[in-house]
N, C-alpha and C positions, 0 to 999 in steps of 0.2 A: 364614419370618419376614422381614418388610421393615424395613429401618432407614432412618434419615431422616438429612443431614448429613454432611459433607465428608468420603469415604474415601479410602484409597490410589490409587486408579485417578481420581483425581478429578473423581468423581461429588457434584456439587451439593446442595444441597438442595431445587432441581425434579427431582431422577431421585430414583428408587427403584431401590434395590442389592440383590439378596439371593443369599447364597450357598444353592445345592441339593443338598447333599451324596447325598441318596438318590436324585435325578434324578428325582422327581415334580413335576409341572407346577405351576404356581401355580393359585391360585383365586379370581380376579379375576373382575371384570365381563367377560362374556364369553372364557371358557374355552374357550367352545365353536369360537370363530373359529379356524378354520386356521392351522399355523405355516407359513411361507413357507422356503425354503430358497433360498440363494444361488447361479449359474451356477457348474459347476463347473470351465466355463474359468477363473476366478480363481486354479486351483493354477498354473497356466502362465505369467501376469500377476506372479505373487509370484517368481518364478524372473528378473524382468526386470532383478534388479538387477545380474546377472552381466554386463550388456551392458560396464559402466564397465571394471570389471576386468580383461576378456579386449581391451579394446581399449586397457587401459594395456601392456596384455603385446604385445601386435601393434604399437604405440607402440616400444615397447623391444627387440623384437626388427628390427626396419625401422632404429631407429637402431643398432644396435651388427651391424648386418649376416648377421642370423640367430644368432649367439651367444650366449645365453641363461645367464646364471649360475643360482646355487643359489639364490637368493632368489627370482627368476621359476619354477623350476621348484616352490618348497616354495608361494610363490601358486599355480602351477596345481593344485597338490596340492589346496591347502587350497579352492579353488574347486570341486572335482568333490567334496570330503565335502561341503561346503556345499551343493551342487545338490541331494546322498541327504537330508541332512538335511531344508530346506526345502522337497521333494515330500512329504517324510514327513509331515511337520508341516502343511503345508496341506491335504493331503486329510484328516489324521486333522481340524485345524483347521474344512474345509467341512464336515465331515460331522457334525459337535457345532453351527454357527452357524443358528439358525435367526430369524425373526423374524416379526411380525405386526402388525397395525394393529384396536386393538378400539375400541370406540365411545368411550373419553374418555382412550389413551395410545398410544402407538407403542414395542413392547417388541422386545428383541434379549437372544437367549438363548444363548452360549457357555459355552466349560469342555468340560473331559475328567475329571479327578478330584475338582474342584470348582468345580459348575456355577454359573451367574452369571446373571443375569435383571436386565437393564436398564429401566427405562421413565421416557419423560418424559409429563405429560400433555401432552395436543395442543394446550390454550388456550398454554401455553408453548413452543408453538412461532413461532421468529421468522421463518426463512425454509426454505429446502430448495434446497442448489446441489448442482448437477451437474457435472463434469470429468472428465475421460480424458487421462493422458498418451499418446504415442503407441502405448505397447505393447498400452495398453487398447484406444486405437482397432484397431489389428492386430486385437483379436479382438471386437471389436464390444460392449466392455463397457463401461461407466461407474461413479464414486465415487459416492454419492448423503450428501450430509451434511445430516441437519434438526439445524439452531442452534436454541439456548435462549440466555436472558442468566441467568445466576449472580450468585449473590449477590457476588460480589467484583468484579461488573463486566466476567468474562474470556464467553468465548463455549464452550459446552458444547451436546454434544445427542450424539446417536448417529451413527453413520457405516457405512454397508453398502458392504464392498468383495468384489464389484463383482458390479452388475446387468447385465443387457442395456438397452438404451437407451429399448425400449418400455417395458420393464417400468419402468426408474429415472422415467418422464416418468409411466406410470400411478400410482406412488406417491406421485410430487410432487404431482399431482393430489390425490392426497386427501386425504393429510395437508394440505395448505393451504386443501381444499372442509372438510375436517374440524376445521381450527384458524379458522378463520368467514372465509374470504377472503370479498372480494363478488363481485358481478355482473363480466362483465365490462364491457371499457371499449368508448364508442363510439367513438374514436379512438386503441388504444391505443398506437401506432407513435411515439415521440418521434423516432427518430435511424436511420439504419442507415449501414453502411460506407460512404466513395467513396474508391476506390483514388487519388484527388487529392490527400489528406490524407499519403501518403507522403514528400510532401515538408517536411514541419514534422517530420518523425521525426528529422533531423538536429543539428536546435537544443536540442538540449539541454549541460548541460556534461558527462553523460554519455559525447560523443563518444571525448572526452581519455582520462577515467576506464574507462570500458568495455574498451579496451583495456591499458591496462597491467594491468586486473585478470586480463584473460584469460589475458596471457603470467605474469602471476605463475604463477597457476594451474596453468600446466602444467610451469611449471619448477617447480614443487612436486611435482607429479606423478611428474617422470622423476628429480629429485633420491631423493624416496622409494624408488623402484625400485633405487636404485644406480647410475642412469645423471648424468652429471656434464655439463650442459650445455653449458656453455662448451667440452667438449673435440671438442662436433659439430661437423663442418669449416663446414656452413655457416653456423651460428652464429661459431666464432673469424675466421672469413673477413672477415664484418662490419664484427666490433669491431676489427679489425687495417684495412681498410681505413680506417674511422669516424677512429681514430685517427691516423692518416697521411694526412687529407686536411685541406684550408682548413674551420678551424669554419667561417667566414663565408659557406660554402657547407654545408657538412653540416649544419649545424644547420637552418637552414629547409629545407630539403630532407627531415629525420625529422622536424622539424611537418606538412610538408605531408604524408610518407606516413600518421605518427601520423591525421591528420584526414582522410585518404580509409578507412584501414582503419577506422576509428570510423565513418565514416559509412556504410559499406556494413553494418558491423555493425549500429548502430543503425536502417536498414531492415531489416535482415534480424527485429531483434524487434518493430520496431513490428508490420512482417506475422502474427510467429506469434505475437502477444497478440492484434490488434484483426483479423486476420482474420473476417470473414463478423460484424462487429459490428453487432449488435441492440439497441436500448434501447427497451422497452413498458413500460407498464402492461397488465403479463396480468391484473388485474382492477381491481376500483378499490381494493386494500386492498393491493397487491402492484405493487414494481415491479423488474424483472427486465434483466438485461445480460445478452447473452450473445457469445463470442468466441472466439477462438484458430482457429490452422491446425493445427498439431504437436498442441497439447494444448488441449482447447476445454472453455471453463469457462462455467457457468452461475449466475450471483450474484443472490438474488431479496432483496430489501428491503422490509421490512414496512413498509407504509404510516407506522401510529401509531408506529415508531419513527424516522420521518423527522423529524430536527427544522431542516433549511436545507440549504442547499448552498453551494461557494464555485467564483467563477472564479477560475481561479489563473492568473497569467502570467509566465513566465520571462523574462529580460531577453531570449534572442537569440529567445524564441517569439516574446515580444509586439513586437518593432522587425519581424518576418515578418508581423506582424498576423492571429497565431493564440493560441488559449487553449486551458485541458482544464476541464473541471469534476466535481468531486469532491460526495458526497454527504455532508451532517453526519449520521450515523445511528447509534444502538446496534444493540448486538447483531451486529454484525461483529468480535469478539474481541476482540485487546489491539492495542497500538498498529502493532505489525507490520502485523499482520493487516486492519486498517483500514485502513490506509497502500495496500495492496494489491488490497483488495478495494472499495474506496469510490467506487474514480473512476468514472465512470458516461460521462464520454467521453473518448477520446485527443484530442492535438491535433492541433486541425482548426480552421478559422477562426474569427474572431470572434465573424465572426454567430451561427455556428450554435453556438456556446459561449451565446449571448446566451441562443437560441431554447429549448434546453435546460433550460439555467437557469431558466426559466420554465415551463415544464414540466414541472422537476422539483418544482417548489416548488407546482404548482395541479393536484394530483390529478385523474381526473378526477370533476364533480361539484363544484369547488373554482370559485369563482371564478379566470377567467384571471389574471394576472401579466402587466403589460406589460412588453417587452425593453425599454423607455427607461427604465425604470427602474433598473437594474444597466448602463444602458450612460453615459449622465454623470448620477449621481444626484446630487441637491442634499446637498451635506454639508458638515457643520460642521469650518472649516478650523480647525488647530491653532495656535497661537503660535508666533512666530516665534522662541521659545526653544527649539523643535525641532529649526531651522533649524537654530543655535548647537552644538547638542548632538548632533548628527549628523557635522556638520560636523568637531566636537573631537573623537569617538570615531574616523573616519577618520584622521587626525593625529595620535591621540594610539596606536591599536592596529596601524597599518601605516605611516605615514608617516616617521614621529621615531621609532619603533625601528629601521627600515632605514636611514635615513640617521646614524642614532648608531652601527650596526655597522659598516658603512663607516669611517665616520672614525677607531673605535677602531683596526680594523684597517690602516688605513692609516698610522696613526700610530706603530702598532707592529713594523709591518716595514717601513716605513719606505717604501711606494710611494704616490708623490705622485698615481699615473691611479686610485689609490681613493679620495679627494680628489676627486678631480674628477667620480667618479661620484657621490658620495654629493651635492654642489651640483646635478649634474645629474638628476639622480633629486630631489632637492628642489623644483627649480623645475619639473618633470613634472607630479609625483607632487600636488603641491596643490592645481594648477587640475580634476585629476581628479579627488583627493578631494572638494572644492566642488562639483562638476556630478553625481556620486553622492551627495551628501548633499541637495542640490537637489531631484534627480529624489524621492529618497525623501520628503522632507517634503512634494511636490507630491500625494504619491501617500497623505501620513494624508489620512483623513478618515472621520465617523460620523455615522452620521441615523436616523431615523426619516419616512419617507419616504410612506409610503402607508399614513398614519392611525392611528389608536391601536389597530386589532385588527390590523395587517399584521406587517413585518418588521424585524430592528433589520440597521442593515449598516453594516462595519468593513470599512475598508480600509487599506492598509498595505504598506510592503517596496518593493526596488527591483530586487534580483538574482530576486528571485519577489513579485511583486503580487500580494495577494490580497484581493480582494473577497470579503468573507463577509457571506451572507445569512439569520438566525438567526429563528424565528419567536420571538415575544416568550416567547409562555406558556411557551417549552420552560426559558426561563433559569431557574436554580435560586437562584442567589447572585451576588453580587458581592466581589468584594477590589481597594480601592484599595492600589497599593505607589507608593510614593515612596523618594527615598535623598539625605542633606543638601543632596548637588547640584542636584538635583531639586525641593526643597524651593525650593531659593535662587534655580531660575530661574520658579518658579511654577506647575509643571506635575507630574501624576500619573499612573500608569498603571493603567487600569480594565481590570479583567480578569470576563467573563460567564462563569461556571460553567456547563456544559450537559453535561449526562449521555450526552454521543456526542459521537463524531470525536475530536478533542485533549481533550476537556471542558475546557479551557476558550480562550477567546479575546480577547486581548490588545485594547486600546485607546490605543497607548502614546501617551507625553508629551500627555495632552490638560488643557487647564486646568484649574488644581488646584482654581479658584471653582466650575465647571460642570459638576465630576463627578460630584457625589451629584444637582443635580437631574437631568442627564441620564438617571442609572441610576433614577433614580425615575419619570421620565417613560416610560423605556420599560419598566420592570415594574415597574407600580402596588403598593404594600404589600408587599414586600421590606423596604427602608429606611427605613419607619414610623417604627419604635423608634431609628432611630437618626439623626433630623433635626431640627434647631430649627426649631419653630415659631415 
C-alpha cells in the first residue's frame, strides 16, 4: 500500500512511503531492476562519532594530570556500550538498506520489523550533492543526497550513506541523465581555486567572533566534564597577570593577539571549505560547485531553479577590493541551509566576482551577460530622505543611547571623566554616524538595465553591499511597506517575492510616487488590478 502526504519521518508529497510488514517487494514499474546495496565500510564510518568523546577524555585527563574522576570513567563506560550498540545496529542496519534507480523513481528500501520503501520520482529531482567528512574520506566513502523541493518550501529527497566515490559519481550521473539534465557544456569551467585568494579569508568580522566562540566552546566542554577552567595554572596565570598589568598596554595587546588568532583561524577554514574549488556547468541544465580539503562537498544547482544571483560585499572585503557571490535558487532547503550551500564563490576579487556573476546568470546556450553591467550599473538613485533617515536611525539606535548612559551614570555616581566621555563619544560618534549613513545611501539603488526580457537589480547596505541580480519572470509578487515616518518623508519600501534564496528582496526607502510604476515596469501584469488608470 503506497500513501501520499506528509508523514512522520517527513516525507513529502513527492515521495512515496509504504510500510512492508511482510517484506515482499513492491510492484512498481520495473520490479525487475536490481536493489543496490550500500559499502559495508559504512558500519566503521558510523562508529566515527566516538572521535569527540575520547578526545574530551584525553582533554581532561592532560589537564588534571592523568587523574580521572567518576564521571570520565562512567563516560568511558558509557562509550564502549555505545561502540556494541552502534556496530550492532549498523550492520544489522546495512544489511536491511538497500536501494535502486527504475525508469521514472529513485527508491531506498530500509527497516528490520517494519519495512519502509522510499521513492521520489526522478522529474522531481533538483540536484544530487556529494560530501565526505574526513572519516569518510579515511575510507574512501561518500554521502550522496538527491533533493526535491516539498510542498512547504523545505528541501527533501533521499540520502545513501555511504557509497564509494565511483559508484556515488555513477549514480549522480544518472539520476540527473534520468531527471532530463542536458547536453553538456562547451565551455563548462566558470571558476576554479587560486591559492591567491587566501588573503581576503581575513576580512571578514568573523575574525573577532570566530574566536571567542571557539574558546566558549571548549570551556563548555571541560566545564561539562567537571573540569573547572579557571583553576588551570595556565589559564589563572593569565588573568592574574591581565589583571596586574597597565590596561593601556594589555588591552591592545589582547586585540592584537585576539586578531592574529582570528586570522590564522580564518585561513585555516577558508582552506578547508574552498580547497581544490570547482564552479562548472556539468551540463547545460546543471550547475555544480565543488570543494573542501577535510571534508569535500559537492552542491549541483538545477538550472530552471536558478532565479539570479547576488554580489555581496563586506565593508573590510570590499575597501581589499574583493567580493563573493551567492546564487538566488530553490531547492537548497530552508534558510540555513541556503545560506550555506548557495554561495557558488569565496572571496576573491572583484573581477572575478564580476566574471562569475555573469556566468552564472547566462547558462550555457543563454545569451552572455556583460560584467559592465553589475559592475557600475545605471540606477535609479533614491531621495535624499534616505539620506535623513539613515542618518537618524544611526543617532537615534547607537549614538544618543550611548551617550545618555554615560551621562546618567555619571551623574549618578557622581564621576565627572564619564562626562567627559559621553561629549567625547558625541562629537566622535556623529561625524561617523553621517559617513556610514552616507556610504549607505550612496550605495541604494534599482534599475532595470538590460531591456524588458533581462534582469531587475537591487542594491543596498554598507556593513554588507549587496548587489542583487533577479531575473524578471522569476518575481512572483510585490508588497509595498511604509510606516508614518516614512509616509511623511515620501518614500516606501518595495519588496520582490521570489520563490528562492531569502524569497524576498527589499528595495528600501525608494519613492513613494515611483514604486508601483517601477514594479509594474519590471513585471508586466502583476499590478494590473491594482493601478489607476
Amino acid at each position: 500500500m503506497t500513501t501520499h502526504g506528509t508523514t512522520p519521518d517527513g516525507t513529502t508529497p513527492d515521495d512515496a512511503t509504504r510500510d512492508d510488514v511482510s517484506g515482499a517487494d513492491a510492484g512498481r514499474d520495473g520490479t525487475d531492476v536490481p536493489w543496490r546495496a550500500l559499502d559495508p565500510r559504512t558500519i566503521a564510518v558510523h562508529c566515527g562519532w566516538m572521535a569527540a568523546p575520547l578526545a574530551s577524555l584525553a582533554l581532561t585527563a592532560l589537564a588534571t594530570g592523568g587523574h580521572l574522576g567518576d564521571r570520565a570513567w562512567i563516560t568511558l563506560a558509557v562509550i564502549a556500550a555505545s561502540f556494541a550498540c552502534v556496530t550492532v545496529a549498523g550492520l544489522i542496519g546495512w544489511s536491511r538498506t538497500r536501494y535502486r534507480v527504475t525508469a521514472d523513481s529513485f527508491e531506498l528500501r530500509s527497516g528490520l520489523f517494519v519495512r519502509r520503501l522510499r521513492a521520489i520520482p526522478l522529474h522531481r529531482v533538483r540536484n544530487v550533492d556529494l560530501s565526505a567528512n574526513p572519516v569518510q574520506r579515511l575510507f574512501g566513502l561518500v554521502v550522496l543526497r538527491a533533493g526535491t523541493t516539498g510542498a512547504t518550501g523545505g528541501r527533501d529527497g533521499l540520502t545513501l550513506e555511504a557509497l564509494t566515490r565511483p559508484a556515488a559519481e555513477r549514480l549522480r550521473a544518472e539520476l540527473l541523465a534520468r531527471a532530463g539534465g542536458g547536453d553538456a557544456a562547451d565551455e563548462p569551467v566558470l571558476a576554479t581555486g587560486d591559492p591567491r585568494w587566501l588573503r581576503y579569508a581575513p576580512l571578514t568580522f568573523w575574525v573577532f567572533g570566530g574566536v571567542f566562540a571557539a574558546v566558549g566552546a571548549v570551556w563548555r566542554v571541560l566545564d561539562d566534564l567537571g573540569v573547572q577552567p579557571w583553576h588551570i595554572g595556565i589559564v589563572r596565570r593569565a588573568f592574574e597577570q591581565f589583571g596586574h598589568s597597565a590596561l593601556w598596554l594589555t588591552v591592545p595587546l589582547a586585540l592584537l593577539a585576539v586578531t592574529a588568532v582570528g586570522s590564522v583561524g580564518a585561513l585555516a577554514v577558508y582552506a578547508e571549505n574552498w580547497w581544490r574549488y570547482r564552479l562548472e556547468w556539468a551540463d547545460a541544465g546543471t550547475l555544480r560547485v565543488r570543494r573542501g580539503l577535510l571534508t569535500t562537498r559537492s552542491v549541483s544547482i538545477e538550472r530552471a531553479r536558478l532565479r539570479g544571483a547576488v554580489l555581496r560585499e563586506p565593508m573590510l572585503l570590499r575597501a581589499a577590493g574583493g567580493a563573493t557571490v551567492r546564487a538566488v535558487a530553490g531547492g537548497l532547503g530552508d534558510s540555513e541551509e541556503n545560506r550555506a550551500r548557495s554561495t557558488v564563490l569565496p572571496p576573491a576579487p572583484r573581477a572575478e566576482a564580476l566574471r562569475v556573476l555573469a556566468g552564472v546568470l547566462a547558462p550555457p546556450g543563454v545569451a552572455p551577460v556583460g560584467e559592465a553591467l553589475f559592475d557600475r550599473p545605471e540606477l535609479v538613485r533614491h531621495p535624499r530622505a534616505a539620506l535623513r533617515r539613515r542618518f537618524a536611525r544611526g543617532m537615534g539606535w547607537v549614538v544618543a543611547p550611548v551617550t545618555a548612559a554615560l551621562v546618567v551614570l555619571g551623574a549618578l555616581l557622581s564621576l565627572p571623566v564619564l562626562l567627559y566621555c559621553a561629549g567625547g563619544f558625541l562629537l566622535l560618534a556623529t561625524p561617523v554616524a553621517y559617513a556610514l549613513a552616507r556610504d549607505a545611501y550612496r550605495a541604494l539603488g534599482h534599475g532595470l538595465p538590460d531591456g524588458p526580457d533581462g534582469h531587475l537589480l537591487i542594491r543596498s547596505g554598507t556593513f554588507s553591499r549587496d548587489t542583487v541580480a533577479l531575473v524578471r519572470t522569476a518575481v512572483l509578487a510585490w508588497t509595498f511597506t511604509d510606516t508614518p515616518m516614512a509616509r511623511r518623508a515620501g518614500v516606501t519600501t518595495a519588496t520582490a517575492a521570489v520563490a528562492a534564496g531569502e524569497d524576498g528582496y527589499r528595495i528600501p526607502d525608494m519613492a513613494a510616487g515611483e514604486a508601483a510604476a517601477f514594479a509594474h515596469a519590471a513585471t508586466p501584469g502583476i499590478l494590473d488590478e491594482f493601478l489607476a488608470r
